[in-house]
N, C-alpha and C positions, 0 to 999 in steps of 0.2 A: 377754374370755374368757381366762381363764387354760391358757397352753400348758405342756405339756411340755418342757424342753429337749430337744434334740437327744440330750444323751450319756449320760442316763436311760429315751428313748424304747427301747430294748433291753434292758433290765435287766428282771427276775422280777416280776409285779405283787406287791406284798405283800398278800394277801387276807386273810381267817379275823379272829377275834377280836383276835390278837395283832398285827399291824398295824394296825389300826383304834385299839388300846390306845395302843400307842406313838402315831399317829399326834392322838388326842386328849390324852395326855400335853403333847405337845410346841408343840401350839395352845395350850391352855391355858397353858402356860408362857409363851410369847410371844405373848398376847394385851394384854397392860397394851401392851407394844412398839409392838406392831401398831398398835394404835389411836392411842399418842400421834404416828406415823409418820404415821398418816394423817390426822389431827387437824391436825398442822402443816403438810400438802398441803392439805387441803380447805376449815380453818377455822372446822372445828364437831365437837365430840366427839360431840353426836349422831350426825350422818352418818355420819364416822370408827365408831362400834359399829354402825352399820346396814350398813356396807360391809365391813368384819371379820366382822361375821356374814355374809354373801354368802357371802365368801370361804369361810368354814366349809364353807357349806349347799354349794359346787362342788365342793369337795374331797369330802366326807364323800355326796356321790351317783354318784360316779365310783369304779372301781377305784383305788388309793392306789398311788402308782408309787415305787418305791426311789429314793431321791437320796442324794448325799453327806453334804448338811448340810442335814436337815429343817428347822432354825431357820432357816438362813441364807436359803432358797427362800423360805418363808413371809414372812419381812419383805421379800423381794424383788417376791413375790406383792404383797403390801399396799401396799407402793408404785408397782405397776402398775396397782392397783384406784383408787388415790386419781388415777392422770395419767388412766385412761380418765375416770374421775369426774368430771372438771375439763373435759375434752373432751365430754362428753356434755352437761356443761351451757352450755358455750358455744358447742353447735349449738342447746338449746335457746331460748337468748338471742337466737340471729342470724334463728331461726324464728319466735320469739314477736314481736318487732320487724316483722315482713311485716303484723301486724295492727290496728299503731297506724298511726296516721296520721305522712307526713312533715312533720318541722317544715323550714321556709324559714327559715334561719340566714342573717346576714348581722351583722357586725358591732354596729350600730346597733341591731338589734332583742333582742340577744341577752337582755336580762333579762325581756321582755315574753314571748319564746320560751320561757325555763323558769317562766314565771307559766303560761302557758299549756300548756304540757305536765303543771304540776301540776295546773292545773285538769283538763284532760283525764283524769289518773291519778284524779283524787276523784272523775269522773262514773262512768268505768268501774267505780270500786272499789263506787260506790253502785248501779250497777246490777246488776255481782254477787251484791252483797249482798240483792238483791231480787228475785232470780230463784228459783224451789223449791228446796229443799237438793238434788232429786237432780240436776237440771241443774247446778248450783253442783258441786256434786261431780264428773259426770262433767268437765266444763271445766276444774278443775283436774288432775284426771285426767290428761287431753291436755294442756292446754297447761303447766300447769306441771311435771307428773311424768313427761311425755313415753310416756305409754301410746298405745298404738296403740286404734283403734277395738274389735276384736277382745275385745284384753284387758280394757277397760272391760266390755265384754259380757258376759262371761262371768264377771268377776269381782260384777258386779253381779244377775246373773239376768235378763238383757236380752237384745233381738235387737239383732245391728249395725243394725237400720236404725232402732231404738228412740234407740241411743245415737247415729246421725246427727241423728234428729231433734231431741235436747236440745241437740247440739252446733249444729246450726242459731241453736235458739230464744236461747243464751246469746252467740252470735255477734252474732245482729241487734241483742241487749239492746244489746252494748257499741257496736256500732256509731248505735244510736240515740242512746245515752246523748252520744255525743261531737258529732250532730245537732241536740241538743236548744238552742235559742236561747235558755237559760237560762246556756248557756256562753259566758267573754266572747271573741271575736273580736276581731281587729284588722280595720279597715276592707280592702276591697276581698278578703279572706281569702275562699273557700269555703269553706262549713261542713262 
């Protein structure tokens, strides 16, 4: 969430058309910026325009608050949207990881370990892939785009308990898919 500084939060909100004016003036000027700012944080120019636009849509729904250097705030802004951004995704990495299974590393086995976790990423992938589009969609929903139950819901025209029960069905898929004795093991392994 984008804050206020402190030595702003006192100053006159600028309201009316004319600050709204300046204040898309001065995005637009510094949106090429923006974006390659955060492009170089994040590592994808798409993202980077999706998260520039964020920042738009926060500012431009909120009263517009006086500052010294609207430029300067702005790329400031954008480089706090690109470290949340980064942060967000590496709570989503350390979450999505709870649902694969642990590999048993030990020196000796290590290349048979990453055979094996590839294999396991093909079975998941194929069983994704042959789950109904809207299970598939809400799954990636949650686990890769890190939406809450809720927002799935609602954004789809569902009840939460609709989109638990997809979130179920595409759970058990992957977890079967990695059950399946089609997958190679190593001896004494639990499947």
């Amino acid at each position: 969430m984008i804050s206020t500084p402190p030595e702003s939060q006192d100053r006159p909100h600028v309201d009316g058309a004319g600050g709204r004016a300046h204040f898309l003036q001065v995005f637009l000027s510094q949106r090429s910026q923006m974006e390659a700012l955060v492009s170089r944080r994040v590592g994808c120019r798409a993202t980077a325009a999706d998260l520039v636009q964020d920042l738009f849509l926060r500012f431009w729904r909120r009263p517009l608050v006086q500052v010294e250097e609207l430029s300067t705030y702005l790329l400031r802004c954008a480089g706090n949207i690109a470290i949340d951004h980064l942060r967000s995704e590496g709570a989503r990495a350390r979450s999505s990881e709870s649902w694969l299974p642990e590999l048993q590393h030990n020196q000796s086995s290590e290349p048979q370990a990453a055979l094996e976790a590839g294999n396991d990423l093909r079975h998941v992938e194929a069983a994704l892939r042959s789950l109904p589009e809207r299970t598939r969609q809400i799954f990636l929903l949650n686990r890769i785009h890190g939406r809450k139950y809720a927002e799935i819901a609602k954004a789809m025209g569902l009840s939460q308990s609709a989109v638990e029960k997809h979130m179920m069905r595409a759970l058990e898929a992957c977890k079967a898919s990695l059950r399946e004795p089609s997958s190679p093991r190593t001896p004494g392994k639990a499947p």
